[in-house]
N, C-alpha and C positions, 0 to 999 in steps of 0.2 A: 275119582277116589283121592284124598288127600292124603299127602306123604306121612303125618304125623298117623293114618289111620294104618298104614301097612306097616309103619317100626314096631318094635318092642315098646310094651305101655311104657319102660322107662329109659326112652331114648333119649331124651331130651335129661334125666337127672344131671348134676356135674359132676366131671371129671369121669363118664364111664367112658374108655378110651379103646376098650377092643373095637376092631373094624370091623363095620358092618358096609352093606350095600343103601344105599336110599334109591326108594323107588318114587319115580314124580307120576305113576298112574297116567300112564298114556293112555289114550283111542285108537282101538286098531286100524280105524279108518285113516286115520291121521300118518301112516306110517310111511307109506310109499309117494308122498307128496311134502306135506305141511312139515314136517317133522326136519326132513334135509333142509328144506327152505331157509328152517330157522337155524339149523345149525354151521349153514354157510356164514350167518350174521352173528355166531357168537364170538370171536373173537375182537379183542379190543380194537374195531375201526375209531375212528374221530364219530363224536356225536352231535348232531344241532340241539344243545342242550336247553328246552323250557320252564318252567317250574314257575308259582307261583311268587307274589311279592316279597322278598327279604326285608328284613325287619334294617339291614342297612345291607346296600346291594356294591356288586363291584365296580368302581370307575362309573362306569356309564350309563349305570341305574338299571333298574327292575325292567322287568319284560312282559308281557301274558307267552306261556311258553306250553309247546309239544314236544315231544321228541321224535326225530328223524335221522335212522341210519343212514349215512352216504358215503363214498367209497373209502376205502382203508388208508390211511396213508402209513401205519405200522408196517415194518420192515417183513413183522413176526407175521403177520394176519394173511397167509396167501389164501384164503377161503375166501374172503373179500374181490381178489384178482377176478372170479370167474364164476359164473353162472351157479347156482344154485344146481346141488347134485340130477335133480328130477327134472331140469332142463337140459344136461347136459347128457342123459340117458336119451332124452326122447331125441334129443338132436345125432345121437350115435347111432341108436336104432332104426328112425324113422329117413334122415336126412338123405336124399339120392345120394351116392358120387356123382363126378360129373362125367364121368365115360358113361352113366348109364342112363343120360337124361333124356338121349334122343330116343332110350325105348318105352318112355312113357309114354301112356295115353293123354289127351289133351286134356282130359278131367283129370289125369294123375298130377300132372302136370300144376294145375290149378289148386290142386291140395295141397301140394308141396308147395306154393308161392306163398298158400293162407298159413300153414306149419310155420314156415323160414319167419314171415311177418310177424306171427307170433311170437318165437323163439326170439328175435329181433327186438320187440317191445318188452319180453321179460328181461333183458338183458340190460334195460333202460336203466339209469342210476342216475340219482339225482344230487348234485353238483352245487356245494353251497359256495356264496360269493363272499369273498372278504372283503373286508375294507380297511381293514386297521394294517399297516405295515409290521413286516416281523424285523424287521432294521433298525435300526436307533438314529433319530436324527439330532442332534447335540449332542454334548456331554452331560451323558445319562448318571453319569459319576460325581459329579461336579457339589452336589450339595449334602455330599457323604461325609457322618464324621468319624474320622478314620484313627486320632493318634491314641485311642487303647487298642488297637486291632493289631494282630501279628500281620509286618508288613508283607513277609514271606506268603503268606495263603491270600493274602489281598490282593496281590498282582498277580501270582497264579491264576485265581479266578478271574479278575479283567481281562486276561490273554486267553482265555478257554471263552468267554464269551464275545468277544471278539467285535461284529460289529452289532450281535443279536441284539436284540428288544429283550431285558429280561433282567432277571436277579437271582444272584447267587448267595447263599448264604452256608457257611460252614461252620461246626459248631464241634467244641471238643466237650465227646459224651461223658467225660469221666464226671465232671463236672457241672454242664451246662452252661462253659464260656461261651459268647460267638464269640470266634475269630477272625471273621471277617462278613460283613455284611453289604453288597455290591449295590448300588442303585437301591438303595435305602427307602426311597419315595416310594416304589414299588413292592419293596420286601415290606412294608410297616401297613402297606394299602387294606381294604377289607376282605382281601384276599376275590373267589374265584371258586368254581366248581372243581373240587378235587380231581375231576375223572375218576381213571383207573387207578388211582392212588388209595380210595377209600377201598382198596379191597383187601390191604392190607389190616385195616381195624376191622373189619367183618372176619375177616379168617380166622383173627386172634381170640375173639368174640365165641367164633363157633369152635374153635378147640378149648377155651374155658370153659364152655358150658358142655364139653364133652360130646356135641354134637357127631364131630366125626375127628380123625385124627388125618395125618399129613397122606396117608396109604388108602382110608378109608374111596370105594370105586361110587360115587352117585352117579345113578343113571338119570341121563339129558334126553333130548328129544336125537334118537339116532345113535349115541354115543353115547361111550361111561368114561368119568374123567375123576382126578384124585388131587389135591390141593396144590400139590406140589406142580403138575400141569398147569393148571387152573391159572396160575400165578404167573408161573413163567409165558405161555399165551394169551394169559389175562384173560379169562375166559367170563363173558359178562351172564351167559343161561348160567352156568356153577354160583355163580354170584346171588344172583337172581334167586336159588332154588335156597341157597342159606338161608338169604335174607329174609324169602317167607315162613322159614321154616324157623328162625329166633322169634319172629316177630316185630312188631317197632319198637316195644315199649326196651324190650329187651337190647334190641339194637342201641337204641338210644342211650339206655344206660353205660355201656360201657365205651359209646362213642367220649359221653364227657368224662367217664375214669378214663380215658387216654389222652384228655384235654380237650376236644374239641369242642367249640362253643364256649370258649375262656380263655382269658388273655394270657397268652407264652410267657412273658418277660415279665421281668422284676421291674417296674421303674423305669421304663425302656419308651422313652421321650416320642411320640409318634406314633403310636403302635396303634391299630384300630384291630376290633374286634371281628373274628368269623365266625358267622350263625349256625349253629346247627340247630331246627326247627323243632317246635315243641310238638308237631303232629306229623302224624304219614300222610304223604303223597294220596292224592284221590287214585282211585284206583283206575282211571279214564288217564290217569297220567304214570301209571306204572307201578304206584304202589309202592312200599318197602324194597320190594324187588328193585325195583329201578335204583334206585336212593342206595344200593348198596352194591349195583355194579360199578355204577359210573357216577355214584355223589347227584346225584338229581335232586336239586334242591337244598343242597347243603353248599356252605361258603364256607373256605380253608382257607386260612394264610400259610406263607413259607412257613411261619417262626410255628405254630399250632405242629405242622407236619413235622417240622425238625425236631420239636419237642419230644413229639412220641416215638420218631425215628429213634434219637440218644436214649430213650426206655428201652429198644429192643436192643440198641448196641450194649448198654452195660447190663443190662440180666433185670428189669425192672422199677429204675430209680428212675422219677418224672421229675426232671430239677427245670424250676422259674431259670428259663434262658436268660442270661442279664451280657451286655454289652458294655462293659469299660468304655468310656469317652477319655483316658488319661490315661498316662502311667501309672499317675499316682492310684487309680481305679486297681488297674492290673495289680500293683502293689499288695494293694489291700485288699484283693480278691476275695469272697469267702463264701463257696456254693450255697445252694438253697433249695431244698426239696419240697418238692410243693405235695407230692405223696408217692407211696409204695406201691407197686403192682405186683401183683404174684402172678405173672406169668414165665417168671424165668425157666420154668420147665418146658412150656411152649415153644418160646424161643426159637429151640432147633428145627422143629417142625416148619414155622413160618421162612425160618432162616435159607432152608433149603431149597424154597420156590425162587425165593427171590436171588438163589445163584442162582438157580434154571433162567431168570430173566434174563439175565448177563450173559449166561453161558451159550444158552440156546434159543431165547424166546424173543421176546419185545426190546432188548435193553441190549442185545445185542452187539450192537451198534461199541458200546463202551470197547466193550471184551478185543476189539476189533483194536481199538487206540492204545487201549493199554491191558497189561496183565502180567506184573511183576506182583501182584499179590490180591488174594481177594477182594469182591468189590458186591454188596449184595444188595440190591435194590428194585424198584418198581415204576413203569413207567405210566403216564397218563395223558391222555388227549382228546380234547374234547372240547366244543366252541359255543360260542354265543354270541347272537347280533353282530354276527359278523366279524367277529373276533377268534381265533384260535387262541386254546391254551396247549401248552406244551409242560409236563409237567416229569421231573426223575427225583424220586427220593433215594439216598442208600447212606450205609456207612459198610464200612474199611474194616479189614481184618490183617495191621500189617505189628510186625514183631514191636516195632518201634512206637505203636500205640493207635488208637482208633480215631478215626474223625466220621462227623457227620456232617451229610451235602445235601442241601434241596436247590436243584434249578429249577424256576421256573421262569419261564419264554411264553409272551406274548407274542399276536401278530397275524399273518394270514397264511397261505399255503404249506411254507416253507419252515412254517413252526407246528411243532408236535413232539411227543413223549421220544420217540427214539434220540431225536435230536438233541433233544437235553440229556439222553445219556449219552451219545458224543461225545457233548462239551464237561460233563463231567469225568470222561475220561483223559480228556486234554486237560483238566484242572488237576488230573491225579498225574500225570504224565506230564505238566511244568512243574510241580513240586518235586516229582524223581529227578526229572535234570539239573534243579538246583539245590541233591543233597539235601532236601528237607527231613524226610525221617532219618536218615545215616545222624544228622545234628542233633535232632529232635532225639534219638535213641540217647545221642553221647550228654547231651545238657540231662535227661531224665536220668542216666546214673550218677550223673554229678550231683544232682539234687538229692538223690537216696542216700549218698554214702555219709556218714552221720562225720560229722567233723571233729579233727582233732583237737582235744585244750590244747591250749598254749604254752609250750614248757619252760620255765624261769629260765633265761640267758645268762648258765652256768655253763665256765672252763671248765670243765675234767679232761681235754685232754693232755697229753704232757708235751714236754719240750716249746710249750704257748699254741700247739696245733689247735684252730678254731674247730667248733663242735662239729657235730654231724649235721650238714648241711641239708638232710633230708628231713631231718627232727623241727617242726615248726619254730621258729623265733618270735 
């Protein structure tokens, strides 16, 4: 039974926001087996990501590709650590102790060998091999141009990435300045499988079209989960169950009203474009569904991701990311919105999973380094040809004003989503120990406070006493 056939004929209208249940029409055969299997594998593990030819592919060119789950390397994902539920039943039920083995029979005996063998080969995971290093051998910084950048967030970020393979980019949302853009070869490249990062345009996608709200319970294979979870464990069945239930055409549309599949920056010397594909995934490759947990088949850049990041940090302006190369640039600054989005009402809803990232889920990791003030974001990981990507998007919620951060880490074992919230919380945690926002507050009221004319340099005092020294000259 299909889920669209057990809603309300007008589930799908927009903006209808009361919370309902979605039902995905299980098999009741399916329940005591297949069902936990699959819900052992929904959380955000790393994926061997395949997808057909890219119209311009990442680095290392196109692939013929499958997808294959293998072990978790998320901090957040302990369903990953251990046996699928209906192996670990039968192994509780069925398995001897060992004080009670010498009173089996020799055919008992033999059962329990073929059982263990069993339980043994289900337990088998399959181990993909890297080849790319997650390390940086030279300086990866080296052909950076760096004199419009605030030099303050620009060494923050080199010292949070430390010796990684990767790039940083930090972008002030009010706006759409970047402020500092790290291994620039990298940040400008054709970007990369999103991961779990596309799950944030799928969520926001399925609350504009009033699909469900941030509270709404859909029922998964075994479990019912609500977006706000979803997000913070990055749950790829919830994903999955949106994704079929918008459709592609639908997906797609508002992939490119958030940018995707167009270029970020204004004029921005180097910048190569990430695809998002004009058709759905075959369905022997996953389908919509796939393409919307974990980006299967779609190519992201940092500056694409950042873009739509700074949309959810100021309440819906999509402003052309532009990059000053001078002062004189900075000088002459002057934003550029490239279009409106009305999701500011959304916002909160998205907003709120993505503390649970931080707080409790996949991103974790951050909350850990630093947490002298909000921090809301999304983590991702996911590989290809023997590459990891490691990917964290978020912005700041601090008095002194908001920034947006995309890391993204290249590399092999030792790169993945949590990690790049780490070092994004080492990149928020060198700007607190050098007084960045305390500054950053004090220069922003100086700027606001409208300045005094200049008063003609008249005596009125008596006896020759020079004027009031506080009165401008």
């Amino acid at each position: 039974m299909k889920l669209s056939r057990i809603l309300a004929p007008r589930i799908l209208a927009p903006r209808i926001l009361a919370p309902r249940i979605l039902a995905l029409g299980l098999v009741p055969a399916l329940v005591s087996f297949a069902m936990s299997s699959v819900s052992a594998a929904a959380l955000d593990a790393p994926h061997i990501l395949h997808h057909g030819k890219l119209s311009q592919s990442h680095l290392t060119g196109s692939h013929r590709r499958h997808s294959v789950a293998h072990t978790a390397s998320h901090a957040a994902a302990p369903a990953a650590k251990s046996t699928t539920a209906h192996s670990v039943a039968i192994q509780s039920a069925n398995s001897p102790a060992t004080g009670n083995q010498a009173k089996l029979t020799p055919r008992g005996r033999a059962r329990a060998s073929v059982r263990q063998a069993a339980l043994t080969s289900h337990r088998h995971r399959y181990y993909e091999r890297f080849t790319a290093s997650s390390f940086a051998s030279g300086d990866i910084f080296a052909g950076d141009v760096t004199a419009g950048e605030d030099p303050v967030v620009r060494q923050a970020a080199i010292d949070a990435l430390g010796g990684m393979n990767g790039t940083a980019v930090v972008i002030d949302p009010s706006n759409g300045r970047i402020l500092a853009m790290v291994n620039q070869k990298l940040a400008l490249s054709p970007g990369a499988e999103p991961c779990s990062t596309i799950k944030i345009t799928v969520a926001m996608a399925a609350l504009s079209e009033g699909l469900v709200t941030r509270d709404t319970m859909v029922q998964l294979p075994g479990f019912r989960m609500n977006m706000t979870n979803a997000l913070a464990k990055s749950n790829n069945l919830y994903f999955e169950a949106l994704g079929r239930e918008l459709g592609f055409e639908r997906v797609r549309h508002y992939a490119n009203q958030f940018g995707l599949g167009e270029l970020a920056g204004y004029n921005i010397d180097g910048e190569q474009l990430g695809v998002y594909p004009n058709q759905e995934l075959p369905a022997s490759e996953g389908g919509v569904g796939r393409m919307c947990s974990f980006g299967q088949g779609v190519s992201l850049t940092p500056l694409q991701l950042g873009a739509y990041v700074a949309s959810l940090a100021n309440g819906g302006t999509l402003y052309y990311l532009q990059h000053p190369t001078s002062l004189q640039d900075v000088a002459d600054f002057t934003p550029k919105v490239k279009r409106t989005l009305d999701i500011a009402k959304f916002v909160p809803d998205l907003q709120e999973g993505m503390a649970g990232a931080v707080q409790y889920g996949t991103a974790r990791s951050l909350h850990a380094t630093f947490h002298d003030f909000p921090v809301f974001g999304k983590t991702g990981t996911c590989s290809d040809n023997g590459t990891r990507f490691g990917w964290f998007a978020s912005f700041s919620s601090a008095p002194q004003g908001n920034l947006v951060t995309v890391f993204f880490l290249e590399g092999g074992r030792p790169t993945f989503g949590p990690r790049a919230a780490e070092l994004t919380g080492e990149f928020y945690k060198n700007l607190w120990d050098r007084n960045y926002f305390a500054n950053k507050g004090q220069q922003e009221a100086r700027a606001s406070t409208p300045s005094v004319p200049a008063a003609p340099a008249v005596d009125d005092e008596p006896d020759g006493q020079p004027a009031d020294p506080t009165v401008p000259q």
